[in-house]
Structures are given as structure tokens and as C-alpha cells.
MIVO-667474 format. One line per field, with one value per residue (C-alpha): x, y, z; residue number from 0. Coordinates in steps of 0.2 Angstrom, whole numbers, plus 5000, padded with zeros to 4 digits. Layout:
% residues N
px <- X_...
py <- Y_...
pz <- Z_...
pos <- NUM_...
% end
This chain:
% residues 353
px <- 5000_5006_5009_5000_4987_4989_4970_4967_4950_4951_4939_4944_4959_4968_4981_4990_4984_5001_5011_5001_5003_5021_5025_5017_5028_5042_5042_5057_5043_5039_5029_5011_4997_4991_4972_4967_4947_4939_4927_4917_4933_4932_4919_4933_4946_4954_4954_4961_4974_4976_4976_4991_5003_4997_5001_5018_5022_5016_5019_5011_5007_4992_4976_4964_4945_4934_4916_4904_4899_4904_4893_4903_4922_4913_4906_4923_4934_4922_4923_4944_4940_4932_4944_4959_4970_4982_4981_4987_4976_4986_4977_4979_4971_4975_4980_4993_5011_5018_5035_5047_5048_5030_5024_5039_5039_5022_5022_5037_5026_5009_5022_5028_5011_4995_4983_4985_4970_4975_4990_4994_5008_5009_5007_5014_5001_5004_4992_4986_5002_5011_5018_5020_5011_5013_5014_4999_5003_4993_4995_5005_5001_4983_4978_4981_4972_4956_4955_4957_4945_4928_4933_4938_4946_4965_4971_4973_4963_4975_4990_4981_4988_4975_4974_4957_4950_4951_4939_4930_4925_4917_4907_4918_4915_4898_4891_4878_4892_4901_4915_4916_4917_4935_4930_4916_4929_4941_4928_4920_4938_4941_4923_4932_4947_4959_4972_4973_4991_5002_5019_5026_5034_5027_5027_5014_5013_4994_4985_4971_4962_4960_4944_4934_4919_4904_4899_4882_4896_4906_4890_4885_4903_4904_4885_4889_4904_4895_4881_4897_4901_4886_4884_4900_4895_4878_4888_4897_4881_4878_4867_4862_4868_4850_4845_4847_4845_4863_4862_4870_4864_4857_4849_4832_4846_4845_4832_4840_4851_4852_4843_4857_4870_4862_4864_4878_4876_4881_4895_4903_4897_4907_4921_4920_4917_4932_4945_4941_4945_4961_4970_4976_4959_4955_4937_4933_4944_4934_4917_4921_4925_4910_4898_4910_4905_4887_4882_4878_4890_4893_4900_4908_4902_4918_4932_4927_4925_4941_4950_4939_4948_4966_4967_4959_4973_4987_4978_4979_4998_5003_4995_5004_4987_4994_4982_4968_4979_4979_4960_4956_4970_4964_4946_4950_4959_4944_4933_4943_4949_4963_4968_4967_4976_4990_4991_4989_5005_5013_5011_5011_5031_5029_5014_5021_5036
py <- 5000_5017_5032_5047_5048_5062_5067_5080_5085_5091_5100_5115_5114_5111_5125_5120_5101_5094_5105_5104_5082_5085_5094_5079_5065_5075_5074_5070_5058_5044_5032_5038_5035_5049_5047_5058_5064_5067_5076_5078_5085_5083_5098_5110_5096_5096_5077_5074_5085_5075_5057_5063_5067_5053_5041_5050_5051_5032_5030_5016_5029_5036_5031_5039_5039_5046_5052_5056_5073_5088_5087_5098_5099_5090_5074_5072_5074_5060_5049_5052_5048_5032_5024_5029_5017_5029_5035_5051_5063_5075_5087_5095_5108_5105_5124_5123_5118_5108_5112_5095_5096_5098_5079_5074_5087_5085_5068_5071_5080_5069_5056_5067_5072_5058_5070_5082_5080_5093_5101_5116_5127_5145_5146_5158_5167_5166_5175_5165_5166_5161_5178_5179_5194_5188_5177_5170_5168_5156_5151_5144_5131_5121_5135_5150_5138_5134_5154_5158_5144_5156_5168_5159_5144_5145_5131_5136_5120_5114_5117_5101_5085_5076_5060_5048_5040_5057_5066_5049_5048_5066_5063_5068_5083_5089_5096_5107_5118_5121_5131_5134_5112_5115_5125_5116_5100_5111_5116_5098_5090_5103_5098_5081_5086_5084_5097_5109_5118_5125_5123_5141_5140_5140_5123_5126_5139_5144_5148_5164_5169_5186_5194_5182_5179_5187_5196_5183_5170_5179_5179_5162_5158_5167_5164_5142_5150_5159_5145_5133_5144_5146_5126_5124_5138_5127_5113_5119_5122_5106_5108_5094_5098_5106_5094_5100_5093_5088_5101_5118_5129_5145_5158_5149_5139_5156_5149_5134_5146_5150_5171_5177_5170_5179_5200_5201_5194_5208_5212_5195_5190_5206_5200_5184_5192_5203_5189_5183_5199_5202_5215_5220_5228_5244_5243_5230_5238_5252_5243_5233_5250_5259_5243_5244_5264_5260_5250_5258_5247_5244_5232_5216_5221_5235_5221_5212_5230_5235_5218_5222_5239_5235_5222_5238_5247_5234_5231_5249_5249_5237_5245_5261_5270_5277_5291_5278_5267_5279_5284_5267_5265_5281_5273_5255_5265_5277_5261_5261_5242_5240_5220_5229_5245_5233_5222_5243_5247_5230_5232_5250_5252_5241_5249_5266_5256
pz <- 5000_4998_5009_5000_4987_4979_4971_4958_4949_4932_4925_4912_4913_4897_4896_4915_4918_4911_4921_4936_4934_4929_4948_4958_4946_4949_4970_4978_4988_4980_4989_4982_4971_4959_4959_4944_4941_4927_4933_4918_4906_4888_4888_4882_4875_4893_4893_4876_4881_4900_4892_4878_4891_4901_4888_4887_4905_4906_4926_4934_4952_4940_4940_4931_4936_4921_4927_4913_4920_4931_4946_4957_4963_4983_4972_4963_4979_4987_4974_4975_4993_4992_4978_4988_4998_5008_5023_5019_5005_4996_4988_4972_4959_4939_4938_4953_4955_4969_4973_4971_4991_4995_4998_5008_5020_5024_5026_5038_5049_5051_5054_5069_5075_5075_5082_5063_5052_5039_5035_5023_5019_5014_4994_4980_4970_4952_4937_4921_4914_4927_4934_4954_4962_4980_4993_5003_5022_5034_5052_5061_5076_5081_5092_5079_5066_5080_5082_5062_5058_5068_5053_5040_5031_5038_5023_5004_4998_4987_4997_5009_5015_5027_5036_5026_5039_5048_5034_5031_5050_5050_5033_5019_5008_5010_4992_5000_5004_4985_4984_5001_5004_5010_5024_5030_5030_5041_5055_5057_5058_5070_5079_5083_5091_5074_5074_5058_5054_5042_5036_5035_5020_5001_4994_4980_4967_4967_4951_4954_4939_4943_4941_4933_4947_4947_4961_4963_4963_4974_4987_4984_4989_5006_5010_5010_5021_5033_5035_5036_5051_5057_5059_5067_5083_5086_5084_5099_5108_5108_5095_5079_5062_5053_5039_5021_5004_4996_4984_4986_4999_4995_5006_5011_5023_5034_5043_5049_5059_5077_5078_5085_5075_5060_5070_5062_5045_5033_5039_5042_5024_5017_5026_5020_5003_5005_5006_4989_4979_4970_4979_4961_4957_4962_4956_4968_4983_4981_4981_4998_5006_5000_5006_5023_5023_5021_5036_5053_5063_5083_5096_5086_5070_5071_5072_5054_5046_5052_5046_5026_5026_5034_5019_5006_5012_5009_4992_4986_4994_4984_4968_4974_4977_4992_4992_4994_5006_5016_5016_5022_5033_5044_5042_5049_5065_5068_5072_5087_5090_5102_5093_5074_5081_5087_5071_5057_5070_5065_5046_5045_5042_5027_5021_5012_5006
pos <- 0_1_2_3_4_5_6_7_8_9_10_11_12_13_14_15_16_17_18_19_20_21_22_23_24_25_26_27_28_29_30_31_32_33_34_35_36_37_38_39_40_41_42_43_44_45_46_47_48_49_50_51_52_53_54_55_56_57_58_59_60_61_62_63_64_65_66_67_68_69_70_71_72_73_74_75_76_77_78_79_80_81_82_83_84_85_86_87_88_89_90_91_92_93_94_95_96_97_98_99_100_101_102_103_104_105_106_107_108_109_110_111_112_113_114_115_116_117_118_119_120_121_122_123_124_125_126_127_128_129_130_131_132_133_134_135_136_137_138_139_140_141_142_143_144_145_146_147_148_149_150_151_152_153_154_155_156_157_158_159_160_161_162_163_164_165_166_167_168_169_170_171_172_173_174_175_176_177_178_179_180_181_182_183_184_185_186_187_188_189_190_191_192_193_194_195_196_197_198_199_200_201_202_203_204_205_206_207_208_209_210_211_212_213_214_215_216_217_218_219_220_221_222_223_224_225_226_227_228_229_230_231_232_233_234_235_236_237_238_239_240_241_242_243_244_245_246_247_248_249_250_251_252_253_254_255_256_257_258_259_260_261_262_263_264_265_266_267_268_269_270_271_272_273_274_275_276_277_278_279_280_281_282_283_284_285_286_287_288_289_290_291_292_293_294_295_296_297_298_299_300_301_302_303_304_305_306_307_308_309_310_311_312_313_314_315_316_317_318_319_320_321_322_323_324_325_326_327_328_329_330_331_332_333_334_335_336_337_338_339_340_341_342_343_344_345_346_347_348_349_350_351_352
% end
């Protein structure tokens, strides 16, 4: 049996597939299987181009699972699950590259730590054509993960190694929750007492495709997040999961939540919605802020709108809008929280750079 599976989903992805197979082939860790998905492919000719380089690549570690439609990233990553024979799941996205390095370390750590149930690593963000435009940074340590986690997702997705029967024990991945499935995963392995942590060091070059979402999409996205969330508190309160059919969840699911969960809903959901813009946009930046500007906020609702303009700020910055980082660096401090005072006064002699 082998150590790792490594499990990819490929769905249009013809441009980047070879690459992103090539970087797991190419490990300097070699005990694993490479569970690939078609996950419904040959729409856009991304599987004629996956089977030409795996007929030329011709490494018995592959195995290739073709499904005759794409029902949803969760669905696929199931399926991956319940074929695997590991006991260690390595994710992988068909756009990414692993760094040679990526599996071995990883592995070196669940083998030093049997109560990890996912592990990440901080990730290189590239553009479509490969260019790097920054790093992304996660935490570091169990607690710091447990504490991220009531925000948001403290793993890049594909960036993951986990422990099987750890994710098969607590359900899987849960398709009601799409594009925010990873996140879901996270919280409920964190329900059972798994730790969650990251390696502090890239080892995978991450693919974002700039700003190609819709903003429906965008609030699809963080509304599964939210109710995700919103899950994992009544959970903790000793509370049953709410039932729901196993398609995705939309905002009907509102009222399966706890009332006071939901008094602070718009801001937590721009929050949630802040983290997926590219700070390279000014359009967007400028769209958070004014959404921010817009709600009559108080009590814990001033923390989350503090973090959404900090992270405006850094994003103008970083487009040398300095004018504008400034504007929304001044705003974020007049909310007047002592936590994002300390961490503006940590960043703030890198941020005029």
C-alpha cells in the first residue's frame, strides 16, 4: 500500500493540467498513488489533452477515474476519497504547482504528529500566465488555526495533505456547501478534536484567475461559508447539524440558523466576501470600502469591518494607490479596536514602502 494519494480534479483545465501532473511526478517523495478525476473534462478538449501526456508520461502511480459529467468539485473529491488506499490525501488543483519538496515534508510531519488531520503550507500566488504577484501567508500552530477557523478557512485547499479516515469519520466533503466544501471540511475536523496547521513555507505555486467571478458568485461563495460557520457555533452548543438537501445551499438555509447568529450577517458575509477579491483591482477595493462605509456598525460588528479595510489598504499599497491606502487605513483605525490598532501598527512600516 502506499503512503500518499495524491487526488486531483480536472475540469477546464487544458492549458495548466500537464504542468500541474508533471510537479506531483516530479516529488522527491515517491511512495504515492496519483488518483486523477475526470470530473466531467472533455467539455473544452481538457481530457484529450490529459490522456496525451498521460500516455507519454506512462507511470504506473496514475490512475485515472473518468466520470461522465461535472457534478461539482465535493462529488469528485468524494469519489477520489472512496477509491483511495492511503492513509494520507494530498490534495491537488489542475492549475497549481507543487514544489518538488511539497509531499515529503508534509508527510514528515503527520508522521511526527497523529493527532494532525490537515495540514497546509503557505502558497505563491501566480496569474494565468504564470507571473508571481505575491505570497499568501497562513497560520501557524493548532491554536492559531482553531482561532482563524471562527473567521475563515485557515488552509489554501490545494495546498492540503490530510489524514482519510480522519475526513472519512466526519462525513467527507459535503456538496451542499460548494466552493466553500474545503471550509466546511476544516471546521468539522476541528469539531472532533483533529488538529489543523500549516507549514510556514510555500510549497505550491497557486493559480488565481483574477477577476473572473461574478459578484452573485462571489456571494454564493461566502453565504455556504457563513452558514458553514454558522453550523460549526451550534455545533458547539451542543446543537444537531440542521438537515438539508445535498444540493447547494442558497439563502432559504437562513432559517435553519440560530437568531442570534444571524445579527451580524452583513458584515461577516462582506468579510467573507472581502477575502476573495484580488488585491490588484482597484474597482473591487473600492466597492468593499464603500459597502463597509454604508452600514451603521457597533459592538463586534467594528472588528470584521476593520479587518475588510486593513486588507483595502494593503491592496491599494501594493497597487501604489497610496492616496487611497491611506483613506482606508485612517478609516479602519477610527473604528477604534485596540487587537486591529496593534496588528495597522505592526504592518504600518511596510505599508508606504
Amino acid at each position: 500500500m502506499r503512503r500518499v494519494t495524491v487526488l486531483m480534479s480536472v475540469y477546464r483545465a487544458a492549458s495548466t493540467v500537464a504542468a500541474a501532473t508533471d510537479s506531483i511526478l516530479n516529488q522527491t517523495f515517491g511512495d504515492f498513488e496519483f488518483l486523477i478525476i475526470d470530473n466531467g473534462a472533455a467539455i473544452d478538449g481538457t481530457s484529450a489533452v490529459l490522456n496525451t501526456h498521460l500516455q507519454l508520461r506512462n507511470d504506473p502511480r496514475i490512475k485515472l477515474i473518468v466520470l461522465p459529467e461535472n457534478n461539482g468539485l465535493a462529488a469528485a473529491l468524494n469519489e477520489g476519497l472512496a477509491q483511495a488506499s492511503a492513509p494520507l490525501i494530498a490534495r491537488m488543483d489542475a492549475d497549481d504547482i507543487a514544489l518538488p519538496q511539497r509531499l515529503e515534508k508534509q508527510v514528515r510531519i503527520f508522521e511526527q504528529n497523529l493527532r494532525l488531520g490537515a495540514l497546509g503550507s503557505d502558497v505563491t500566488f501566480i496569474d494565468v500566465h504564470g507571473n508571481i504577484f505575491g505570497r499568501g501567508r497562513y497560520p501557524v500552530g493548532a491554536k492559531e488555526n482553531i482561532a482563524y477557523l471562527k473567521r475563515a478557512s485557515s488552509l489554501a485547499h490545494p495546498a492540503v495533505m490530510m489524514r482519510r479516515n480522519a475526513v472519512l469519520k466526519v462525513g467527507g466533503y459535503r456538496p451542499a456547501f460548494e466552493n466553500a466544501e474545503d471550509y466546511d471540511l476544516w471546521l468539522r475536523l476541528a469539531d472532533h478534536g483533529y488538529e489543523i496547521d500549516n507549514i510556514p513555507e510555500v510549497l505550491l505555486f497557486y493559480r488565481l484567475h483574477g477577476a473572473n467571478t461574478s459578484q452573485t458568485k462571489r456571494r454564493e461563495q461566502a453565504l455556504r461559508a457563513w452558514l458553514a460557520r454558522a453550523f460549526h457555533v451550534m455545533r458547539s452548543r451542543d446543537m444537531p447539524d440542521p438537515e438539508f438537501e445535498n444540493h447547494p445551499l442558497d439563502e432559504s438555509a437562513l432559517s435553519l440558523v440560530a437568531e442570534d447568529l444571524k445579527q451580524s450577517f452583513d458584515i461577516e458575509m462582506l468579510e467573507l466576501m472581502s477575502a476573495q477579491l484580488s488585491l490588484q483591482d482597484e474597482s473591487e477595493l473600492h466597492n468593499i470600502v464603500g459597502e463597509v462605509r454604508k452600514l451603521q456598525l457597533q459592538g463586534s460588528e467594528l472588528k470584521p469591518a476593520a479587518r475588510i479595510l486593513l486588507r483595502a489598504a494593503l491592496g491599494f499599497a501594493r497597487n501604489k494607490n497610496y492616496l487611497q491606502a491611506g483613506k482606508a487605513f485612517l478609516a479602519a483605525l477610527s473604528y477604534d479596536v485596540p487587537e486591529i490598532a496593534r496588528m495597522m501598527a505592526a504592518k504600518a512600516a511596510g505599508l508606504f514602502r
